[in-house]
C-alpha positions in Angstrom: 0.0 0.0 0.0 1.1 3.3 -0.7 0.3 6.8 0.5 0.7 9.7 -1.0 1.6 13.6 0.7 1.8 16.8 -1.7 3.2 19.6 -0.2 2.9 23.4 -0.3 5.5 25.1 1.2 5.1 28.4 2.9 7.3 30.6 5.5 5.8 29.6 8.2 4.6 25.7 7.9 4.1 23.4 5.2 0.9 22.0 4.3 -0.3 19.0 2.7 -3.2 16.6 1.3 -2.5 12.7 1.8 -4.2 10.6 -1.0 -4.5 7.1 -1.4 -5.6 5.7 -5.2 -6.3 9.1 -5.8 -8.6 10.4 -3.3 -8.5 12.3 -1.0 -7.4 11.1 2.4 -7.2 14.2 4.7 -4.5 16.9 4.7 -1.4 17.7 6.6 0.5 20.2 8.4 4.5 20.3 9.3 7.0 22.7 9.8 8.4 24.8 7.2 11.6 23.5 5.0 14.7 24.0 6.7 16.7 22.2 5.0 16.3 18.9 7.1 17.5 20.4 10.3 16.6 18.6 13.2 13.4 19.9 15.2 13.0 22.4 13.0 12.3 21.3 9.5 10.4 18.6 7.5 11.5 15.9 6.4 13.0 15.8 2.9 10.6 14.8 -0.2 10.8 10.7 -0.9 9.8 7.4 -0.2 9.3 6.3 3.3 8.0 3.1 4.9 5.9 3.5 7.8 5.3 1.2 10.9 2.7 0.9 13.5 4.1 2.6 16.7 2.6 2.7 20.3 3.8 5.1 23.2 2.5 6.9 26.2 2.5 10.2 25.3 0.8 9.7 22.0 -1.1 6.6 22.0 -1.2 4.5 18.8 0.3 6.6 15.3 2.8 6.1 12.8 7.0 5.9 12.5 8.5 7.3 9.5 11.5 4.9 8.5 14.7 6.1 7.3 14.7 9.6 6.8 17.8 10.6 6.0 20.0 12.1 9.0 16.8 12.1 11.0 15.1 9.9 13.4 11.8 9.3 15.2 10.0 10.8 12.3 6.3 10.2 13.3 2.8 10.7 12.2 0.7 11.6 15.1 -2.2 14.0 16.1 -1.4 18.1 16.2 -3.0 21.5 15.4 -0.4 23.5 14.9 3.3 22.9 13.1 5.3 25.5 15.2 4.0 24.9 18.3 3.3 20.9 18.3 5.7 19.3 16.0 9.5 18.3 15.9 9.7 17.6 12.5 6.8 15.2 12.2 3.8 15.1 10.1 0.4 16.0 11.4 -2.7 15.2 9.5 -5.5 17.4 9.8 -9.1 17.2 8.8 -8.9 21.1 7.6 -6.3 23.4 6.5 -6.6 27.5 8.5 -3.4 28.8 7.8 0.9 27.8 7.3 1.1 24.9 9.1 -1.9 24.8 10.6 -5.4 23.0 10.8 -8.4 21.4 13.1 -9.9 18.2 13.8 -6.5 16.4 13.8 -7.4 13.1 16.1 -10.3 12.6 13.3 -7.8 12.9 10.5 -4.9 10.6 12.3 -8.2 7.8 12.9 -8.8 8.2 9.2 -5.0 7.0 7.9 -4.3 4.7 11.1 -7.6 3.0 9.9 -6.6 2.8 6.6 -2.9 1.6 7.3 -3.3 -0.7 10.1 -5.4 -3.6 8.7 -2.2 -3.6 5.9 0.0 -4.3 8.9 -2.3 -7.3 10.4 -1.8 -8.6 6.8 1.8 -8.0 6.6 1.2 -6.0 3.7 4.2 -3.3 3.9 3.1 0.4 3.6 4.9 3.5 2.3 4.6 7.3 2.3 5.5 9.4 -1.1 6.4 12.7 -0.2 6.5 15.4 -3.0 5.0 18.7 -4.1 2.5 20.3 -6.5 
């Protein structure tokens, strides 16, 4: 299974819209390009594997394998790049401004419902990352 995430970059975030086959999934918010600084920036464009990934803090979401120089790239539930993320991916169930959006438990329930019945099949899933 594959997932797809097209960006728009701005100054102050980055937003998305993750499709899959085409439709529309739900969009995305992270933090503006930095050139793959740590904290600070998104990830670079590509093609990512993800894994299912439990913790405390965060309940059930999403690893991000092998970003390049980076680690602990996750998918999980935030409103707002700046303030909430560390250079992972957000998805939101609307867009309101640079890296920024609402309803984002909603949106994460819609992709981990979509992803993890691939994983109880063993089916591998992967996130392309690119831009419009």
């Amino acid at each position: 299974m594959e997932l797809e995430l097209f960006r728009t970059y701005y100054d102050d975030g980055t937003n998305s819209e993750i499709m899959h086959d085409g439709e529309h999934l739900c969009n995305a918010i992270e933090l503006p390009w930095k050139n793959n600084q740590h904290e600070i920036s998104c990830v670079p464009e590509g093609r990512y594997e993800l894994k299912k990934r439990c913790s405390d803090h965060l309940g059930w979401h999403l690893q991000v394998c092998n970003v390049p120089e980076r680690d602990l790239i996750l998918i999980h539930a935030a409103n707002d790049a700046l303030h909430e993320l560390k250079g992972c991916i957000a998805p939101v169930s609307l867009l309101t401004g640079e890296g920024k959006g609402l309803e984002s438990r909603q949106a994460l329930a819609k992709v981990v419902g979509l992803v993890y019945p691939q994983f109880k099949i063993e089916e591998r899933v992967f996130l392309m990352i690119g831009h419009r």
